[in-house]
C-alpha positions as CSV (number, residue, x, y, z in Angstrom):
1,X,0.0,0.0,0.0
2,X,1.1,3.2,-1.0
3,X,2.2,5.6,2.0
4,X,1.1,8.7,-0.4
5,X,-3.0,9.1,0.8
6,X,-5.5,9.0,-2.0
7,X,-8.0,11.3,-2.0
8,X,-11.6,10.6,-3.4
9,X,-12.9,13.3,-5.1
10,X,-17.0,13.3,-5.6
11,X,-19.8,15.2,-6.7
12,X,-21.0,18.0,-4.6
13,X,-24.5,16.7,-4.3
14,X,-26.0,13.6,-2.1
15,X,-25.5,11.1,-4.8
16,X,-21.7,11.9,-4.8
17,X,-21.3,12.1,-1.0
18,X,-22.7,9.1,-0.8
19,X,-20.4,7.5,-3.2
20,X,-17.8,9.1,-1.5
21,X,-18.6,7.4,1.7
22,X,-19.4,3.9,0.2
23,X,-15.9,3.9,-1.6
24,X,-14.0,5.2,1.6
25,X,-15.7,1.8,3.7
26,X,-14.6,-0.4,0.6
27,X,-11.0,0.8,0.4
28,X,-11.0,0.5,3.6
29,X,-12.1,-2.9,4.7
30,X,-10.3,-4.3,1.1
31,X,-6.6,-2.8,1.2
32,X,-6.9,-1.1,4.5
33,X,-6.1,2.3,3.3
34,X,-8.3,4.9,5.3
35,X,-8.2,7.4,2.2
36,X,-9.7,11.7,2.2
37,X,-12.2,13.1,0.2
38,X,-13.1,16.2,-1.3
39,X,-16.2,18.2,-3.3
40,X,-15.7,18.7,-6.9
41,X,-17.7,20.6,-9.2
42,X,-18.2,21.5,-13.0
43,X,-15.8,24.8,-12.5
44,X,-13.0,22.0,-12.0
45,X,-12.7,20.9,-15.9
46,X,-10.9,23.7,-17.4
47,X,-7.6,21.4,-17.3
48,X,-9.0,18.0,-17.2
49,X,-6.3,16.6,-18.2
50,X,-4.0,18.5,-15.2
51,X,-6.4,17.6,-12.6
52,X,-4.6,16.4,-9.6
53,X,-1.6,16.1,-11.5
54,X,1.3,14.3,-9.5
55,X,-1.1,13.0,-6.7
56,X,-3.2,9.7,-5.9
57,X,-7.1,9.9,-6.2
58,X,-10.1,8.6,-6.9
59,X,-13.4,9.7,-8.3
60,X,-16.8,9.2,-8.1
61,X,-19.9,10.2,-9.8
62,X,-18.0,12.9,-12.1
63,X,-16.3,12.8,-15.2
64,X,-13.6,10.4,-16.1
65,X,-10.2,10.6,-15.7
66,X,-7.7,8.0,-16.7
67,X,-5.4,8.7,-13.9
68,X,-8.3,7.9,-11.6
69,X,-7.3,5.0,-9.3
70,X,-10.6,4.4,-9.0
71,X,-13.5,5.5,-11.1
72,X,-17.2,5.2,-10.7
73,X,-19.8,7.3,-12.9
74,X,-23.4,6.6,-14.7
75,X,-23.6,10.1,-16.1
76,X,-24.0,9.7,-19.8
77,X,-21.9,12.4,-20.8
78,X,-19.2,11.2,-18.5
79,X,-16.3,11.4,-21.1
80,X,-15.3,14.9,-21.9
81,X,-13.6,13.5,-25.6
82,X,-13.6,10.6,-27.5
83,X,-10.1,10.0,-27.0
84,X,-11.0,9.6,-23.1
85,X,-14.0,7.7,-24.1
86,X,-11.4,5.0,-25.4
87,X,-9.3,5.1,-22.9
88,X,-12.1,3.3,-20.8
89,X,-12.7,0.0,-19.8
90,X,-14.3,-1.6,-17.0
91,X,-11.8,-3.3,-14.4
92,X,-11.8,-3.9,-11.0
93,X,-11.1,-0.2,-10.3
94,X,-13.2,1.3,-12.7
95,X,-16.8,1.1,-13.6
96,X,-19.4,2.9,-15.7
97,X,-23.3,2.3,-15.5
98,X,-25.3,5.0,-17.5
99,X,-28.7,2.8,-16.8
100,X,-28.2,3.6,-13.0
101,X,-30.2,6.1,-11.5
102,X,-27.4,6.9,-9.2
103,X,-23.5,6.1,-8.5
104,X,-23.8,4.5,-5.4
105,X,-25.7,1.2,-6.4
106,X,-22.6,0.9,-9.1
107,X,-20.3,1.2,-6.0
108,X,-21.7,-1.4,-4.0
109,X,-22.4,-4.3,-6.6
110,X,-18.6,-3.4,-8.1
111,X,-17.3,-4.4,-4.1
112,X,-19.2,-7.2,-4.0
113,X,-18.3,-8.4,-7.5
114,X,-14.7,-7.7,-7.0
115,X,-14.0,-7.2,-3.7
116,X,-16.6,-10.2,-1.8
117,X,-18.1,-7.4,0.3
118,X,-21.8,-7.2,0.8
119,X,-23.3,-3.7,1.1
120,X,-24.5,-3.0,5.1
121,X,-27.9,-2.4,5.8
122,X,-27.4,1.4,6.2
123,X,-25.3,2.0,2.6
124,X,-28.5,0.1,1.3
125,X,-30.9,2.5,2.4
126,X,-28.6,5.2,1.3
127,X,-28.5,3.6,-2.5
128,X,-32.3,3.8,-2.4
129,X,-32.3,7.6,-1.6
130,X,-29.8,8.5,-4.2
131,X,-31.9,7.0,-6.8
132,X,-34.8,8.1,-5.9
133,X,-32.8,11.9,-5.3
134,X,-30.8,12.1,-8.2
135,X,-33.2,10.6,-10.9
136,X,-36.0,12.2,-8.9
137,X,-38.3,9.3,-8.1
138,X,-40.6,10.9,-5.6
139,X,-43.5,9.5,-5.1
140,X,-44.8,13.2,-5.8
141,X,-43.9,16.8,-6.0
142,X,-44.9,17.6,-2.8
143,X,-42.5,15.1,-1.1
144,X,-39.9,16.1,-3.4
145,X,-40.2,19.7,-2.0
146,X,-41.9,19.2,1.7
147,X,-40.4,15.7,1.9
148,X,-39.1,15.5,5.9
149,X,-37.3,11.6,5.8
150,X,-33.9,12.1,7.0
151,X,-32.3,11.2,3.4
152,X,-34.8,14.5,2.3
153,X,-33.6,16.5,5.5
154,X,-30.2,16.4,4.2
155,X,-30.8,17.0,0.6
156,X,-32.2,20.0,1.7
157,X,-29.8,21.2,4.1
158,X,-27.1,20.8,1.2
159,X,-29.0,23.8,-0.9
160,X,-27.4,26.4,2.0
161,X,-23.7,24.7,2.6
162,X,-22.3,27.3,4.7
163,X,-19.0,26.7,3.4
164,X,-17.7,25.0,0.2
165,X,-16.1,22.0,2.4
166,X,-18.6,21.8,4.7
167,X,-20.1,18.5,2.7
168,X,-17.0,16.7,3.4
169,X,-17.2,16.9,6.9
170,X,-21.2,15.5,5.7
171,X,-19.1,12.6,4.3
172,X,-17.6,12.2,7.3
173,X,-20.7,11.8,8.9
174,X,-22.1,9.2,5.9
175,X,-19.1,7.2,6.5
176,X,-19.7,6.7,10.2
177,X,-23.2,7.0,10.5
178,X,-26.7,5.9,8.9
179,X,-29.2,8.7,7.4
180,X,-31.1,9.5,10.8
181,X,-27.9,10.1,12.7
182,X,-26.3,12.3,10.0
183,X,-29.5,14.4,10.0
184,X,-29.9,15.2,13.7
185,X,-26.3,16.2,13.6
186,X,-26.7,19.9,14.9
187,X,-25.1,21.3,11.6
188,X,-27.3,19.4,9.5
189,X,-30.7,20.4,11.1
190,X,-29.7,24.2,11.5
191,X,-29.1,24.1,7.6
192,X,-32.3,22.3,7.5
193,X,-33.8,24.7,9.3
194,X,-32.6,27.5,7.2
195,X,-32.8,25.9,3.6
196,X,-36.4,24.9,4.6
197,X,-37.5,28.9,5.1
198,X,-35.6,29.3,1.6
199,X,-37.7,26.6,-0.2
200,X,-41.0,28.3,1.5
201,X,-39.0,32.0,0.2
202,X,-38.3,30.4,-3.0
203,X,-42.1,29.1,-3.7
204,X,-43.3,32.7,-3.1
205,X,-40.4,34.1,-5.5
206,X,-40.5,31.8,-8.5
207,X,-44.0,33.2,-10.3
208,X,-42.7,36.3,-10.9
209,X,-39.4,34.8,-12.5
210,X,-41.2,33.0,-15.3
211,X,-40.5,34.3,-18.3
212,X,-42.6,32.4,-20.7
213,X,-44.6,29.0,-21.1
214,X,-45.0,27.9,-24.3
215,X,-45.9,24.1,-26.0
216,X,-45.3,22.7,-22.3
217,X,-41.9,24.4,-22.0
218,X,-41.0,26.9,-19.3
219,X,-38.0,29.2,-19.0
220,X,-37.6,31.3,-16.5
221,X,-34.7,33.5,-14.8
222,X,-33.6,33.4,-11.3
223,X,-30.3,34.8,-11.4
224,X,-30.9,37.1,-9.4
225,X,-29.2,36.7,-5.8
226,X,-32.4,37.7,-3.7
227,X,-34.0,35.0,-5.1
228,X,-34.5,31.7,-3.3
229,X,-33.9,28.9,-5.4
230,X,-36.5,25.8,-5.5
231,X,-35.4,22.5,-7.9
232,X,-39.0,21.8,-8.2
233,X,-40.6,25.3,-7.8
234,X,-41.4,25.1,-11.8
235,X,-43.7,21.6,-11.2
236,X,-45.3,22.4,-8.0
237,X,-46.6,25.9,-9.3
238,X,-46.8,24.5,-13.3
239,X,-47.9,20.6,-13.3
240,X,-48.8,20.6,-16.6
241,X,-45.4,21.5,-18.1
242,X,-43.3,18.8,-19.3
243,X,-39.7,20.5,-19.3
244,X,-38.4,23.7,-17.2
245,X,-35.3,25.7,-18.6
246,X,-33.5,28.5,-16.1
247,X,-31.4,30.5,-14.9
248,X,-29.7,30.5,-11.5
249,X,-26.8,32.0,-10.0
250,X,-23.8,30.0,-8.2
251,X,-20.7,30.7,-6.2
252,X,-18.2,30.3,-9.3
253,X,-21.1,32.4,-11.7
254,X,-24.6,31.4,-13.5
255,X,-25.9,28.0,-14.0
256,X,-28.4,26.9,-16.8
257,X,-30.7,24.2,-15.5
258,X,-32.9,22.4,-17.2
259,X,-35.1,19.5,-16.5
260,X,-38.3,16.8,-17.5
261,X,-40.7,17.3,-15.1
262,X,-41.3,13.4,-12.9
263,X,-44.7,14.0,-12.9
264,X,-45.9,14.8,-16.0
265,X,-43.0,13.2,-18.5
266,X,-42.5,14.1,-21.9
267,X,-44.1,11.8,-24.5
268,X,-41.1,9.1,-25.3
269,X,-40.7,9.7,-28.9
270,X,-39.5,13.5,-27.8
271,X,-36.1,11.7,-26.9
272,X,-36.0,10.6,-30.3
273,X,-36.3,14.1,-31.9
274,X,-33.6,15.1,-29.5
275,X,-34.6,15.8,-26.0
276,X,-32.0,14.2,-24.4
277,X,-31.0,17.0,-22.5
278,X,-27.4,16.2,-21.3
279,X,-26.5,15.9,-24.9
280,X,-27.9,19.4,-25.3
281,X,-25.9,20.8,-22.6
282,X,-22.9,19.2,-23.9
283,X,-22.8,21.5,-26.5
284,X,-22.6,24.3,-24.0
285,X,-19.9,23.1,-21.7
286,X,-22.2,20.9,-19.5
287,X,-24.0,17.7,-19.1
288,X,-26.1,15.5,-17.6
289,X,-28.6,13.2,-18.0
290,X,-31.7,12.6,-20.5
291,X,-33.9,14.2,-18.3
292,X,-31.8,16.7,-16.1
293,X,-28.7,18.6,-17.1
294,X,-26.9,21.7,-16.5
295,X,-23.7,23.9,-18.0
296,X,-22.3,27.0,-16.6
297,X,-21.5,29.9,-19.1
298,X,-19.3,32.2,-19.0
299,X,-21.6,35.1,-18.7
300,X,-25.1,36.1,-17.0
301,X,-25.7,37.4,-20.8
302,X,-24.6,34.0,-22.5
303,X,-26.5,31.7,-19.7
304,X,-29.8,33.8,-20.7
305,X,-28.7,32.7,-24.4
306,X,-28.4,29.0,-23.5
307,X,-31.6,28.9,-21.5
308,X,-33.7,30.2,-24.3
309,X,-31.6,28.1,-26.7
310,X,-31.9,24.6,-24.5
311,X,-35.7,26.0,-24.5
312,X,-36.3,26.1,-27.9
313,X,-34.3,23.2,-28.9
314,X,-36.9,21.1,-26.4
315,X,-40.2,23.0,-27.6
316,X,-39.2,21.6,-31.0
317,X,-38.5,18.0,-29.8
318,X,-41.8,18.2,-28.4
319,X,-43.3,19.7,-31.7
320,X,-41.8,17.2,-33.6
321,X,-43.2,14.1,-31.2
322,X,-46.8,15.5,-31.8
């Protein structure tokens, strides 16, 4: 074992925390190496190919890296060229799953598979939360946005991180603990606490921020700092829209989202006139999945662009699918 400490580095969202803490248990009890972790986000791709250049790491549920030690990913537009694309190929330390609704499951059956560990009862139940989180399979909009399971609690306390490596001390807690105990943590329930009079903030704010609905699309813009920010805000007050496109600003600038909305999906021949919408962000500098993406533009000017672009481009598909 290498006396140089690897370093996983994740997603900043629950699926990715997750991951982080299922790999950390499964180095662990395999090789014995007790390895870090830390957040990273889409801002971090400028230099792929420098990322983390000289040191040991790992990542999970994020882009691909052929230096990776150990890789884990089932975002579609995982590869950021084709020449990385190639480089792939499952292995005991690497493994892609674009069918998985989140990273975590791949995580689990990869140790057992390769490494003759079964998952514990409480990385189980946190599988089932990051696919039901991260490919948004709530029973319904209203627990998806007043849902109070401890899984939910923390989903929602991660919307007002107080810091940028406050989630890994979150991992911390994942890797320890199961979901209840992570979410009475003090930390965790005072951001709860807080993100949860956002959300209520956030369903007042969003009407005024629509900027147009038209053949089941939405746009809107958000980027405005005094407003609250709601992931679902565009279903709970629209049901009958099938996609939402819009703007919203982060710590590193402004982020398009788009999204299908669960509970009212777009017909399935939409997909086949191109609404696969981390495709479409791809050509912006982003990605995702086939019904939930992102990019980040350089520009509050050029992220309005995208979002009436991304807009358009899924009106049509759902033009075209009629």
């Amino acid at each position: 074992m290498s006396t140089t400490p690897l370093c996983i580095h994740y997603h900043r969202d629950f699926d990715g925390m997750v991951s982080a803490a299922v790999l950390a248990c499964a180095l662990e009890r395999s090789t014995g190496e007790r390895p870090g972790w830390r957040s990273v986000n889409y801002d971090q791709r400028e230099d792929w190919h420098a990322f983390e250049a000289g040191k040991r790491f790992a990542i999970v549920d994020f882009h691909f890296h052929p230096r990776a030690e150990y890789w884990f990913d089932h975002h579609p537009t995982t590869f950021l060229s084709e020449e990385l694309r190639a480089r792939y190929a499952p292995n005991d330390r690497w493994h892609w799953d674009a069918a998985s609704p989140s990273c975590p499951p791949i995580i689990l059956r990869h140790a057992k598979e390769h490494w003759g560990q079964e998952p514990t009862e409480r990385f189980r139940e946190m599988a089932h939360w990051s696919n039901v989180i991260d490919a948004a399979r709530f029973t319904s909009v209203e627990q998806a946005v007043f849902g109070e399971e401890p899984a939910l609690r923390i989903m929602r306390a991660l919307t007002v991180a107080p810091t940028p490596d406050w989630v890994d001390t979150v991992v911390a807690g994942m890797v320890e603990l199961d979901l209840a105990a992570v979410a009475s943590r003090a930390d965790v329930e005072k951001a709860y606490q807080r993100a949860s009079k956002n959300r209520d903030k956030a369903l007042e704010q969003f009407p005024p921020t629509v900027l147009w609905k038209k053949d089941d699309v939405l746009c809107y813009d958000a980027s405005s700092d005094r407003i609250r920010r709601e992931r679902f805000a565009a279903f709970y007050h629209h049901p009958d829209i099938h996609y939402s496109v819009g703007v919203i600003p982060t710590r590193s600038g402004f982020h398009v989202s788009a999204g299908e909305n669960p509970w009212n999906p777009p017909p399935e021949r939409a997909e086949a006139n191109g609404a696969h919408i981390g495709t479409i962000m791809e050509r912006y500098g982003g990605g995702g999945h086939k019904a939930v993406g992102g990019a980040n533009p350089p520009s509050l000017a050029d992220a309005r662009r995208v979002a009436a672009e991304v807009a358009d481009t899924l009106r049509a598909a759902l033009r075209e699918a009629r």
